[in-house]
VMD Tcl script that draws the C-alpha trace (Angstrom):
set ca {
  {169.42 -98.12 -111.76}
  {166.40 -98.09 -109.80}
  {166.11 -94.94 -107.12}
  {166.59 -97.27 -104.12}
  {169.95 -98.34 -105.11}
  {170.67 -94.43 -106.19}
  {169.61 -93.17 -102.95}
  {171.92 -96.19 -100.97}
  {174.60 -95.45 -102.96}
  {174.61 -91.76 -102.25}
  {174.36 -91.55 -98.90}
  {176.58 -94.92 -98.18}
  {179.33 -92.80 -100.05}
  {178.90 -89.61 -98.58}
  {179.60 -91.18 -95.35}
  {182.69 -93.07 -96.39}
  {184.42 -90.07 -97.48}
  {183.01 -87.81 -94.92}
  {184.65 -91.05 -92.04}
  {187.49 -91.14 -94.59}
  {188.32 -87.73 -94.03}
  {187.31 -87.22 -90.53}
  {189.74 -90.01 -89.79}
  {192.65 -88.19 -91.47}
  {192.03 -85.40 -89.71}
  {191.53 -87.13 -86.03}
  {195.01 -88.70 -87.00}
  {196.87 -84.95 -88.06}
  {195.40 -83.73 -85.04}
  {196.67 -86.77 -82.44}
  {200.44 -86.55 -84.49}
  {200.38 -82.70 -84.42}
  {199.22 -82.43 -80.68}
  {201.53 -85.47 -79.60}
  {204.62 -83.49 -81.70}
  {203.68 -80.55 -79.67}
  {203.52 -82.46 -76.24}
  {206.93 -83.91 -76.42}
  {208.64 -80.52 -77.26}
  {206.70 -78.96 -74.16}
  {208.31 -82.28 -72.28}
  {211.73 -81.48 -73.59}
  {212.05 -77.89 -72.82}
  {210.23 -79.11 -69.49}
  {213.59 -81.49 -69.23}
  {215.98 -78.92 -70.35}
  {215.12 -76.16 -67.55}
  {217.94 -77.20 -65.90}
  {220.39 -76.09 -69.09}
  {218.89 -72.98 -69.14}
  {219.69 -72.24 -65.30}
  {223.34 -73.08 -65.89}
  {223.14 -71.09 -69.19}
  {221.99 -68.20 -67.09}
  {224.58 -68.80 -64.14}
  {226.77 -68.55 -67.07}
  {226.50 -65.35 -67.72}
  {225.60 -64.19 -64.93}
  {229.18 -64.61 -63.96}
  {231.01 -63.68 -67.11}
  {228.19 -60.74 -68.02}
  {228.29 -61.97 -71.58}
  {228.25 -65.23 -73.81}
  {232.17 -65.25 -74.83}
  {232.85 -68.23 -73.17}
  {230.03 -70.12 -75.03}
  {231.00 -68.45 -78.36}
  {231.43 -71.67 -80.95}
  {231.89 -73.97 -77.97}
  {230.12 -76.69 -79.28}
  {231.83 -79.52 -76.74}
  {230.30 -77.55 -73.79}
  {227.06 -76.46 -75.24}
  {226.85 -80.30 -76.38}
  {227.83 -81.12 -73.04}
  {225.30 -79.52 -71.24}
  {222.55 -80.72 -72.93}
  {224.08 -84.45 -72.85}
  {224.10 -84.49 -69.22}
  {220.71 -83.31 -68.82}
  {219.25 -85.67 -71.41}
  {220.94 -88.60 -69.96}
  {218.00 -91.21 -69.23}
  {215.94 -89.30 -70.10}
  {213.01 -89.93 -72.80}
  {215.03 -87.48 -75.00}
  {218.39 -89.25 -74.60}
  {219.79 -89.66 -78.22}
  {218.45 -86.92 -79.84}
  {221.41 -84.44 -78.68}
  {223.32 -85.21 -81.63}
  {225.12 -81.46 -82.02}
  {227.01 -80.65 -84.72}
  {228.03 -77.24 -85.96}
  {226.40 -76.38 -88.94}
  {228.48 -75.11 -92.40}
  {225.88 -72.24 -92.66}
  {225.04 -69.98 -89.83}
  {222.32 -66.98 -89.89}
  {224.45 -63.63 -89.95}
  {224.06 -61.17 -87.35}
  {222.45 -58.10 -88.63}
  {224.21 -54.97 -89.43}
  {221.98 -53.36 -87.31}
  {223.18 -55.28 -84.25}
  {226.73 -55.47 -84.50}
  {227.90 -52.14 -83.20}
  {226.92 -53.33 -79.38}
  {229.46 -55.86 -79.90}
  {232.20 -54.73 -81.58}
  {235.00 -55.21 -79.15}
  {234.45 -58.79 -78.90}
  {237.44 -61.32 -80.02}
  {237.00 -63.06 -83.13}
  {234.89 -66.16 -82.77}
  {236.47 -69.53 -81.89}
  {235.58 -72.36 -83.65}
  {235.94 -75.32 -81.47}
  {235.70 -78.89 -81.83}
  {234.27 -78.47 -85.89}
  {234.69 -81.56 -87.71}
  {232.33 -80.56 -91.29}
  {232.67 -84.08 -91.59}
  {230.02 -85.24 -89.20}
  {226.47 -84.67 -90.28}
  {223.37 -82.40 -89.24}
  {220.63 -84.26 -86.77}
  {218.02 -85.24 -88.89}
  {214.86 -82.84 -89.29}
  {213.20 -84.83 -87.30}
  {215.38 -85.18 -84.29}
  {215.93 -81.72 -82.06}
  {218.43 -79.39 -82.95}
  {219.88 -76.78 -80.07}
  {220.84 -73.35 -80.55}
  {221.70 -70.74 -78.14}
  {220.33 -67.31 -79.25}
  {222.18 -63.86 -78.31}
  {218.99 -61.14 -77.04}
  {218.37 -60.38 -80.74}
  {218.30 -64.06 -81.45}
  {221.54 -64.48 -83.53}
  {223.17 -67.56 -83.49}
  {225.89 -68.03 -80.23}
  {226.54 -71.83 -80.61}
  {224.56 -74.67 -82.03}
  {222.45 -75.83 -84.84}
  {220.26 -72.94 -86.09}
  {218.72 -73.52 -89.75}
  {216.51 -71.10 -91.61}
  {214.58 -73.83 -93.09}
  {213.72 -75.36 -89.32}
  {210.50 -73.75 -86.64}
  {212.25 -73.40 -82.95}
  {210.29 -73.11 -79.70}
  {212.67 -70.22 -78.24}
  {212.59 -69.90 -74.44}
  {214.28 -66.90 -72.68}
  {217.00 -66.92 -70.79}
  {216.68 -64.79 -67.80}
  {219.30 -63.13 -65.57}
  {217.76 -60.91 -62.49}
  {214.57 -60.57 -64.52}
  {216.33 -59.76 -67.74}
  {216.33 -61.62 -70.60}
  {220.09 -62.06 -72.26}
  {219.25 -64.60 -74.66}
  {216.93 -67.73 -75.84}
  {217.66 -71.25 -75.97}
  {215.89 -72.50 -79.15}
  {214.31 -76.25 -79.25}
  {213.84 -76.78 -83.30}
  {210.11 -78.31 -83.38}
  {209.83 -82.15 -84.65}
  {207.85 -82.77 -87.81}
  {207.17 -86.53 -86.88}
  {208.21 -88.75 -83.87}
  {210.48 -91.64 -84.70}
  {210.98 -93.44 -81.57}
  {209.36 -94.00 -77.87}
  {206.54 -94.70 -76.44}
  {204.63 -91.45 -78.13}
  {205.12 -93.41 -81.46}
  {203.59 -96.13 -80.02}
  {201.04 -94.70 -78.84}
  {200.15 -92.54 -82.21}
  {200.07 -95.93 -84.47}
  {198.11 -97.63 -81.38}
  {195.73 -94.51 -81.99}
  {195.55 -94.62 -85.89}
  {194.49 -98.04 -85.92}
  {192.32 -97.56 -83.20}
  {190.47 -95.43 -85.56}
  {190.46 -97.73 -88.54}
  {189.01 -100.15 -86.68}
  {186.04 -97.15 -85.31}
  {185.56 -95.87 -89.00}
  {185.05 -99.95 -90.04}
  {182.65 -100.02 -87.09}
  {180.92 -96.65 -88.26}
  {180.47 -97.55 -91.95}
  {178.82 -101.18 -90.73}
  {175.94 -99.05 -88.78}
  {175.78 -96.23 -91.59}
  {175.08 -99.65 -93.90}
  {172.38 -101.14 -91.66}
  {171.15 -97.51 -91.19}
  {171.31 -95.99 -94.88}
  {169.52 -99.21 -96.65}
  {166.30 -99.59 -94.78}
  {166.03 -95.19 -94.49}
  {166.43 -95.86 -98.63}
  {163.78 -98.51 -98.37}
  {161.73 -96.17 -96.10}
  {161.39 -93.45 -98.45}
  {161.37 -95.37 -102.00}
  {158.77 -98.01 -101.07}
  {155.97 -95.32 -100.52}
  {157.00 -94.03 -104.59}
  {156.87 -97.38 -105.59}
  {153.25 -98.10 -104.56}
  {152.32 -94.79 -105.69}
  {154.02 -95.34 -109.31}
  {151.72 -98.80 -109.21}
  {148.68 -96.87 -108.41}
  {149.56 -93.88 -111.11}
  {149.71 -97.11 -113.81}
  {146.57 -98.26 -112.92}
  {144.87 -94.78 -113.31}
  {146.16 -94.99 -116.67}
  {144.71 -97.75 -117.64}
  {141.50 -96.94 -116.65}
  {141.15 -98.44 -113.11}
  {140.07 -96.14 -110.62}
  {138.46 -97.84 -108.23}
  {141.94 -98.10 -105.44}
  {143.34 -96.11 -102.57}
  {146.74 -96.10 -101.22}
  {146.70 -96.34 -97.19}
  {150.29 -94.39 -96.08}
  {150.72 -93.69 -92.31}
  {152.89 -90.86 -92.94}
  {152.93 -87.30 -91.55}
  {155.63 -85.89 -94.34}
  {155.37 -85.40 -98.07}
  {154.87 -88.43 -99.46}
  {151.97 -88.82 -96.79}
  {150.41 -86.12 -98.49}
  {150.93 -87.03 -101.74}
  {149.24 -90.28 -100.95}
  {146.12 -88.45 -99.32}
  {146.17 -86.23 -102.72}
  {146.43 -89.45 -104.70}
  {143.32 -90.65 -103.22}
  {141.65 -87.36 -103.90}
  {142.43 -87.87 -107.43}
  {141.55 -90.93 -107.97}
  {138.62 -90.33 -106.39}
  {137.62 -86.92 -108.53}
  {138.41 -89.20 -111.34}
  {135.94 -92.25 -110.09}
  {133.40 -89.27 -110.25}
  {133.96 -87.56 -113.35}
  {133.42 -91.50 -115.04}
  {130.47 -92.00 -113.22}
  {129.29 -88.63 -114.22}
  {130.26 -89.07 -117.83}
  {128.26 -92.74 -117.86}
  {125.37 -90.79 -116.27}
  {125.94 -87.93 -118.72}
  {125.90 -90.07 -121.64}
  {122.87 -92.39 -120.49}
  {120.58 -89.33 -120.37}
  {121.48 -87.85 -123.53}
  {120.52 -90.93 -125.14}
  {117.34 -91.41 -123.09}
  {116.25 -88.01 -123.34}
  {117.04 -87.96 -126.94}
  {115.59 -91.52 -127.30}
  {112.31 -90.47 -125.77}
  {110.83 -87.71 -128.37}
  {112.31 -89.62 -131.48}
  {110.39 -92.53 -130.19}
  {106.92 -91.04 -129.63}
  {107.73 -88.96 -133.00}
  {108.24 -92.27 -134.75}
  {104.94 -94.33 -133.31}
  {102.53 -91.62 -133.86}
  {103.98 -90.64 -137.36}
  {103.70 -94.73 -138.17}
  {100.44 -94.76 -136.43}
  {99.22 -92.23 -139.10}
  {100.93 -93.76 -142.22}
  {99.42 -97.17 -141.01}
  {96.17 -95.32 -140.31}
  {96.18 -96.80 -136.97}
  {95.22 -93.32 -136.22}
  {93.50 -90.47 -138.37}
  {95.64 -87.67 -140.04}
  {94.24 -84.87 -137.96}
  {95.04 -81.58 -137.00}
  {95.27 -82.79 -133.44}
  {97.58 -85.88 -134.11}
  {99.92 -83.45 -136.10}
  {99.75 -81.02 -133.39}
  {100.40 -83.96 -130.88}
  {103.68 -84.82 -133.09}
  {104.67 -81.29 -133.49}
  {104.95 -80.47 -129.63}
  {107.53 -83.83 -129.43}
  {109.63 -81.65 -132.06}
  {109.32 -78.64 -129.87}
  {110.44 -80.87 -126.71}
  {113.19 -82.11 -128.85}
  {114.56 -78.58 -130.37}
  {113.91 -77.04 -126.68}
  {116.33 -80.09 -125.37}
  {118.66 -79.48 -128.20}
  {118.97 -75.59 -127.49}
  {119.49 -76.22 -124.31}
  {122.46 -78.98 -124.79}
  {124.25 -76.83 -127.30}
  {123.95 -74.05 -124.88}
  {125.35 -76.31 -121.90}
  {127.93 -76.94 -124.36}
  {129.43 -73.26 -125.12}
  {128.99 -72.30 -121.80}
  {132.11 -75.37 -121.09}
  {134.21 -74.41 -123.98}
  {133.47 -70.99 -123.60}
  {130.93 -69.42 -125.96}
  {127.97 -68.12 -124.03}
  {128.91 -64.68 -124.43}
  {128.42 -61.47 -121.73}
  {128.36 -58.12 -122.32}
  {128.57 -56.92 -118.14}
  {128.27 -53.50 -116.79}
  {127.46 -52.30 -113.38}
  {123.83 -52.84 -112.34}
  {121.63 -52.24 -108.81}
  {120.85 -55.75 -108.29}
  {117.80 -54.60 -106.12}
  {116.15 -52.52 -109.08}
  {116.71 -55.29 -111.58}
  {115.04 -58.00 -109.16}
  {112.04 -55.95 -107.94}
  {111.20 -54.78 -111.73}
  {111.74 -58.74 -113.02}
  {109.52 -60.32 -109.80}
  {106.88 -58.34 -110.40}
  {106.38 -59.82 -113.75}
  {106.50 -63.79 -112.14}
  {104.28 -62.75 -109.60}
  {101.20 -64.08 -111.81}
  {102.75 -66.66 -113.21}
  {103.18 -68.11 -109.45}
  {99.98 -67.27 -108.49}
  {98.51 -69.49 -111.26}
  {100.56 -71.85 -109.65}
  {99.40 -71.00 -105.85}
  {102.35 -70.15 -105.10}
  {102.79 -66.89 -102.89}
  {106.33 -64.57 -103.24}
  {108.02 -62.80 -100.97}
  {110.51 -60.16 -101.68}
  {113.15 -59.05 -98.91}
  {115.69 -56.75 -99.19}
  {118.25 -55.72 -96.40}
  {119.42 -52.79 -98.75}
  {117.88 -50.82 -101.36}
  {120.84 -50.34 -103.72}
  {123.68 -53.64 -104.33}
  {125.73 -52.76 -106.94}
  {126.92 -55.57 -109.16}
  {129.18 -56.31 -112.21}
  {127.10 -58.14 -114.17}
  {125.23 -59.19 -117.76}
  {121.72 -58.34 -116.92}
  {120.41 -60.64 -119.71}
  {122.00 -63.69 -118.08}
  {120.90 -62.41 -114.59}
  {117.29 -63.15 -116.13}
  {118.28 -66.23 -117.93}
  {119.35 -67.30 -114.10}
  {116.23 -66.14 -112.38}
  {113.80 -67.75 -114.78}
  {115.05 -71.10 -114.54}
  {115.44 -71.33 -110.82}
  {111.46 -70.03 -110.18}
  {110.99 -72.73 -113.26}
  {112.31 -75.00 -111.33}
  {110.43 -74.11 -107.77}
  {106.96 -74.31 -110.44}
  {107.37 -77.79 -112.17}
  {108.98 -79.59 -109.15}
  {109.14 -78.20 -105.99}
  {105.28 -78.63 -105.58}
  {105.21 -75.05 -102.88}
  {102.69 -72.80 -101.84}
  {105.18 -70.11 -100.79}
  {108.78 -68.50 -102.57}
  {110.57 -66.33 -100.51}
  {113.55 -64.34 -101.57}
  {116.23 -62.43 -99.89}
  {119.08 -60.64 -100.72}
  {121.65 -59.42 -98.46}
  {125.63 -58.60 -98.00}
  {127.58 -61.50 -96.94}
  {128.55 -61.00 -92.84}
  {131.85 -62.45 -93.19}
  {133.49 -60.69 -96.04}
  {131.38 -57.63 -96.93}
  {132.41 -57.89 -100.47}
  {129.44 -60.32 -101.82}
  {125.93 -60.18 -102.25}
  {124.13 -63.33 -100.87}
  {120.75 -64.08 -102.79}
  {118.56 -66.67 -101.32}
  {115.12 -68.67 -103.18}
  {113.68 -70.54 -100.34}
  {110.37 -72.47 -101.04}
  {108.27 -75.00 -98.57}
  {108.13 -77.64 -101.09}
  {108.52 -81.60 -100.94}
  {112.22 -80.40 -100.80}
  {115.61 -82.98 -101.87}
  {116.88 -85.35 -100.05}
  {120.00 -84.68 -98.73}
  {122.28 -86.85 -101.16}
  {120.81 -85.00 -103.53}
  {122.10 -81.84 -102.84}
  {125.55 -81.90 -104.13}
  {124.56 -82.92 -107.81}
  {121.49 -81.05 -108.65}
  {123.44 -79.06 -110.75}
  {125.22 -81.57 -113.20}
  {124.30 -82.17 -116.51}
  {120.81 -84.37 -116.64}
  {120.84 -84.97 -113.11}
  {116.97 -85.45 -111.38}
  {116.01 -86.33 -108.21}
  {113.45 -88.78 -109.48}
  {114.27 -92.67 -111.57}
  {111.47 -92.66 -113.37}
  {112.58 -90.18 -115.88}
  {109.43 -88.65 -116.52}
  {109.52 -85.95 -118.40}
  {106.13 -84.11 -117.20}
  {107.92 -83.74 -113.64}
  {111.33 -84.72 -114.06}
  {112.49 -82.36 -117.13}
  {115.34 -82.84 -118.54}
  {117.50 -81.87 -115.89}
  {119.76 -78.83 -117.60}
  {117.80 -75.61 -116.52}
  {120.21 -76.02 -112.88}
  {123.16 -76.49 -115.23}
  {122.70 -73.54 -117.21}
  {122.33 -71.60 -113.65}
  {125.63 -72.92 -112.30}
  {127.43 -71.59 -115.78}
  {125.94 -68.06 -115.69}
  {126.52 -67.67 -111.74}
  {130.26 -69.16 -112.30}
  {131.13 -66.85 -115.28}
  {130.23 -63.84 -113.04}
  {132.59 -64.91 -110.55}
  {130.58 -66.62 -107.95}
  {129.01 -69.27 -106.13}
  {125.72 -71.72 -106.42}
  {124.51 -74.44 -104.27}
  {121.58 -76.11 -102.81}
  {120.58 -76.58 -99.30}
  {117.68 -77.46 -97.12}
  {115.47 -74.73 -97.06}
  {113.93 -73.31 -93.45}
  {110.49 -73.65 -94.75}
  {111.07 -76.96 -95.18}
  {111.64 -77.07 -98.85}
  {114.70 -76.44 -100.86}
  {117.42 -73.35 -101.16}
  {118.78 -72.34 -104.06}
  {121.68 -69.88 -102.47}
  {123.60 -67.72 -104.52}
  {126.54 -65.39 -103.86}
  {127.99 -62.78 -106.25}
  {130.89 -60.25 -106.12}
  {130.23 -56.57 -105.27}
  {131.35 -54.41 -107.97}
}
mol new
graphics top color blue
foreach p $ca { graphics top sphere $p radius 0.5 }
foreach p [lrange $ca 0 end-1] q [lrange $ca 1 end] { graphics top cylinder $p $q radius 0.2 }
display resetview
């Protein structure tokens, strides 16, 4: 089952059983309030019993002559109920069990006659449960006359004669209404909601299909896209106008398929120049070793020597590819330890400073500190060094190298090292790859100026296994910066 139909199915049945039960519950409440409404009603009606029930004693100062006097008690309560809303549901009849009195209360009353039962027929049943049953309740609510069952709730109102309370009459609480217009109105109510939870599940429908659609579409161009990648096609982008998650899972989608666009490109590129730059030394190895077999030209000393430096250019390119590739799985090794930065670059500068000035090129040393302390391989540190003023020799065509080092502003936990030069400089699309594998600035691959494009590489290993940073920039002299920034120890 596709996650659309999941998702509709969910939240479609969620809200039927949360409308299900929020009905059932609207309709408990109505019944329950409505039961309690028409037994404030009745003992609303019946205020008139309880006056006479009070004048009642009030004149005989006790409830003898209401003892078992069903006929009266039902009497009362007939008359009063007469047209009334309640008229029918004064059905009294004595009941074959009554509560006891407690022991406790019986000594107060001892000298009273024996009870009377009047007008008991045990043939005539109990009111139903659900109609009211009447009981008239002594001041410690024992049982004078009426119906009073154990098993029943009873709304007891006192009975009050100059502001003391001589007894209850007790209204037993309905569990249901079986007739008037409160019935009526209950079923009137119940379907009433039927017909709202009908109309509520229609709009949760409408609602709950397109929100499912909403939020599944977005995965479904996304799982397109993903199957694509697979097979090799990066060239797409998914456009989502979102601000939430899958939004950002789009814009990371993108980013992906864009690294991986990249890394192809940069594998092609990798690939072509291995086989170029491979190509190029066999090839001139091959035509002047043929050239001297076919005695095209004369086995000299100089047309050896000729052949012999393409061997040279060929092992130097080999060293330097196998080196490129233990530095990515791992295997350029570093034996670190702390070292003043300062001290190593002063004593290791002063050795290029003839080798730049058979190059006309001037150097300039500045230091904003005389001791940086650095974790570090110093034999790497070299390695690093060499190839970058390399670099600034063969290419960069300057008449001046300056280089600073100095603690980063921001954080005050890195060293910032700096190789500016007033060269021809890189253009500024450049920048960003001069330090992949066989990358140079210049298409026609030759190798007298362009080398073979790994000596940056190698830098970007040796600064990146010391925990820092490398990159390129336009230099303020107007040539190129080779910026470097390495962790304080």
């Amino acid at each position: 089952m596709r996650i659309q139909n999941k998702l509709f199915i969910f939240l479609f049945g969620f809200s039927l059983i949360l409308v299900t039960v929020l009905v059932l519950l609207m309709q408990w409440s109505i019944g329950k309030g409505m039961v309690e409404y028409v037994a404030s009603k009745e003992i609303e009606t019946l205020q008139p019993v309880i006056s006479k029930l009070s004048q009642v004693y009030e004149t005989e100062n006790n409830w003898q002559s209401m003892e078992e006097n069903h006929a009266k008690f039902r009497r009362l309560i007939s008359q009063q109920l007469d047209g009334s809303d309640f008229e029918g549901s004064q059905r009294q009849r004595p009941p074959e069990h009554r509560r006891l009195r407690k022991p406790s209360s019986m000594p107060a009353k001892q000298n009273r006659p024996p009870l009377r039962r009047k007008n008991f027929n045990p043939r005539l049943p109990f009111p139903p449960e659900h109609e009211s049953h009447y009981a008239l309740l002594d001041i410690d609510e024992q049982l004078i006359v009426g119906n009073y069952l154990d098993t029943l709730e009873y709304v007891k109102t006192p009975i009050k004669v100059n502001n003391r309370i001589v007894g209850f009459f007790a209204i037993s609480k309905r569990n249901q209404l079986t007739q008037g217009y409160e019935v009526d109105f209950i079923e009137q109510q119940q379907h009433y909601l039927w017909l709202i939870a009908l109309f509520v599940m229609g709009l949760v429908a409408l609602v709950t299909f397109p929100l499912a659609r909403h939020v599944v579409e977005p995965i479904k161009l996304i799982t397109r896209g993903m199957h694509k990648l697979t097979q090799g096609d990066y060239q797409q982008t998914i456009d989502l106008k979102r601000q939430d998650e899958l939004g950002q899972l789009s814009r990371d989608y993108n980013e992906l398929a864009l690294t991986l666009t990249e890394n192809e490109s940069a594998r092609k590129r990798w690939l072509a120049n291995i086989s170029h730059e491979l190509r190029t030394p066999v090839a001139i190895l091959r035509g002047e070793l043929e050239a001297m077999l076919d005695k095209v030209r004369p086995l000299t000393l100089s047309n050896i020597t000729s052949a012999n430096d393409e061997v040279k250019h060929l092992q130097r390119l080999i060293d330097d590819l196998n080196l490129l590739t233990s530095a990515d799985i791992g295997g350029m090794r570093y034996r670190k330890k702390n070292e003043n930065l300062v001290s190593l670059m002063q004593s290791e500068f002063e050795k290029y400073r003839g080798y730049l000035a058979d190059a006309d090129i001037s150097l300039t040393l500045e230091f904003s500190r005389q001791e940086v302390n650095i974790y570090a391989d110093t034999n790497r540190l070299v390695q690093l060094f060499e190839n970058i003023i390399n670099n600034c020799i063969k290419y960069s065509s300057a008449t001046q190298l300056n280089i600073s080092v100095k603690l980063d502003e921001l954080t005050a936990r890195q060293v910032v090292i700096v190789f500016e030069d007033d060269g021809v400089g890189v253009d500024g699309k450049h920048l960003s790859h001069l330090f992949e594998h066989l990358y140079r600035v210049e298409d026609s691959r030759n190798r007298k100026t362009g080398g073979s494009g790994l000596g940056l590489s190698i830098c970007r290993h040796i600064v990146v296994a010391h925990q820092g940073e490398i990159s390129a920039e336009h230099s303020t002299l107007g040539g190129l910066a080779i910026m470097i920034k390495l962790p304080l120890a």
